[in-house]
N, C-alpha and C positions, 0 to 999 in steps of 0.2 A: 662375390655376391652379385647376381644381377641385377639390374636397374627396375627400382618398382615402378609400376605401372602407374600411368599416372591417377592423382587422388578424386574421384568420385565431391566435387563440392557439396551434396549433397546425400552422402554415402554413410552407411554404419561401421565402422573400424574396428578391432581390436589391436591397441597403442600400446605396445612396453619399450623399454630399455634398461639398459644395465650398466651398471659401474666397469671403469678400466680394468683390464687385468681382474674383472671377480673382487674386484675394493668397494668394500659398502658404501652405500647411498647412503645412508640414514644409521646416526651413531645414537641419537638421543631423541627425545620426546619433540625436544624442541625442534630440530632438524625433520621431523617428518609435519608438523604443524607448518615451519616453513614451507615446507613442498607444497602441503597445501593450500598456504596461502596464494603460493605463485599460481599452482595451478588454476584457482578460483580465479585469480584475475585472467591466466589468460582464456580460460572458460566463455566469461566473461564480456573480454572482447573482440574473442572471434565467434561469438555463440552458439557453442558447443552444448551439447544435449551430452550429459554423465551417466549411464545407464548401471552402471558397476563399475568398481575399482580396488585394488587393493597393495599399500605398500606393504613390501619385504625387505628383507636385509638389504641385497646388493640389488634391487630391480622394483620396478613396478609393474602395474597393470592397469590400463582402463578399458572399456567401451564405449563409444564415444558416436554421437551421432550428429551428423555436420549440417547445418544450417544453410551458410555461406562459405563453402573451402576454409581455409586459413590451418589447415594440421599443421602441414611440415614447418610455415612459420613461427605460428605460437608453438608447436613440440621443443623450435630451436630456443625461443625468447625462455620459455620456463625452462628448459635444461639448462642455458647459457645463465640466467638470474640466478640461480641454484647452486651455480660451480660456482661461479663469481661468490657470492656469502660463504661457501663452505671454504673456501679455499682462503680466504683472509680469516676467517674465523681461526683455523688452523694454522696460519701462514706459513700455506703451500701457495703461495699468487704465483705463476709463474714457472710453475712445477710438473706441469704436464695435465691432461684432463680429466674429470672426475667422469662424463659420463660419455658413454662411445658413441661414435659421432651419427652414425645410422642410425634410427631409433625403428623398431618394428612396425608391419601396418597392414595389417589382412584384411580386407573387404570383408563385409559378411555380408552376403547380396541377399538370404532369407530371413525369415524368422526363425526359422529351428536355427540357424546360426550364430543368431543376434543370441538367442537365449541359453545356447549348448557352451557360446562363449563367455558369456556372462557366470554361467555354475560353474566354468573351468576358472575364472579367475576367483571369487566366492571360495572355491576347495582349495585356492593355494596354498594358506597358512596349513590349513590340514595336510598337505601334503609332505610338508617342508618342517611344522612342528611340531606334528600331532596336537595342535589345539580342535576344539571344535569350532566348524567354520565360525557361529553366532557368539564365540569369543572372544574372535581375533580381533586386537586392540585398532589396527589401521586398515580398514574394511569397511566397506559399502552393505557387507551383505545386512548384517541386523536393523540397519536401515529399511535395506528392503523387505525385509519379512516382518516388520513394524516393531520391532526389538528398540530399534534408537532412533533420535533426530535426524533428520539426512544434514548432510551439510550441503552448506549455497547451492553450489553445483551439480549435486546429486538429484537428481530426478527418476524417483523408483517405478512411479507410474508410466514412465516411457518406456519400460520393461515390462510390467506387471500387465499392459494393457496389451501385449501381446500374446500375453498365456490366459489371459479370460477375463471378460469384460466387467467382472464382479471382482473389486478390490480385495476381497479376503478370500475370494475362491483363488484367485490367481496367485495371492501369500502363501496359501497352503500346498499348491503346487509344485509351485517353485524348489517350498521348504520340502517337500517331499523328491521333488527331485533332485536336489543338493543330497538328502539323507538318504537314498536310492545309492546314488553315485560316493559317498562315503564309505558305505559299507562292502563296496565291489570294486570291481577293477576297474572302475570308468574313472579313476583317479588316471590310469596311464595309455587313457585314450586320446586321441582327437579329441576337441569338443563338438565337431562338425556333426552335424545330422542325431546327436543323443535325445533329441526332444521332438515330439507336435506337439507346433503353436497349438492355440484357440482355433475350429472352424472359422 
């Protein structure tokens, strides 16, 4: 794998990683809450902006927008906090790692970026369970389409305010372009370039 380039401290990302060997992240309700919670804290203290996110079986996903750098540390602190619980929970302490040790990190230098990545992360459950996206139990998206409460770290209008300056114009967009790309092949596209932002 070559060496990524270095992190933008002020840059928009799209963040996954994945369990060793294909071995689930997340067995129970409770184990994805804990994710959460880490996550939140480390949100929190390196003051990361959550644009969308969505856990899966053996992987996640966020978008993530940087304030003051701090990814690769806090991606390490919350992976590390995470294996450490699950691995005593289980006692596997000492057994090898739960989650692989590069975690992913794409810039997205536009706004059709920022938001083509965000509806790719949004259709993963759909793609992976056939749920519909505003189902899926650990997902951001009904958050953002005003379906549910966001949690702490989720902040739907740092998304929403890229597709149109009208809270519920830019809801129905979105929700249109999620339900656009559900019904077609853009499930097994890029997310790069599937959208214009707002003039």
């Amino acid at each position: 794998m070559p060496p990524r380039p270095p992190i933008d401290p002020q840059g928009t990302y799209h963040v996954g990683s994945r369990g060793c060997y294909g071995q689930p992240l997340f067995r129970t309700p409770e184990e994805h809450e804990l994710f959460l919670l880490l996550y939140a804290r480390s949100a929190r203290k390196y003051g990361w902006i959550t644009l969308e996110w969505v856990l899966m079986h053996n992987h996640h996903h966020f978008v993530i927008r940087l304030t003051d750098g701090g990814l690769s540390k806090g991606v390490q602190e919350l992976h590390g906090s995470f294996s450490r619980r699950i691995h005593a929970i289980y006692g596997l302490t000492g057994q090898g790692h739960l989650v692989r040790h590069g975690f992913f990190a794409r810039h997205l230098g536009t706004e059709a970026e920022i938001v083509g990545a965000s509806s790719y992360v949004a259709l993963n459950p759909s793609k992976a369970f056939g749920v519909r996206p505003e189902e899926a139990a650990w997902s951001s998206y009904p958050a953002t389409i005003g379906l549910a409460h966001p949690r702490s770290f989720h902040s739907p209008s740092a998304l929403l305010e890229l597709i149109s300056p009208t809270p519920a114009a830019a809801r129905a967009a979105y929700r249109e372009l999620v339900e656009r790309e559900l019904g077609s092949n853009g499930l097994d596209q890029s997310p790069n370039d599937r959208v214009r932002p707002r003039d």
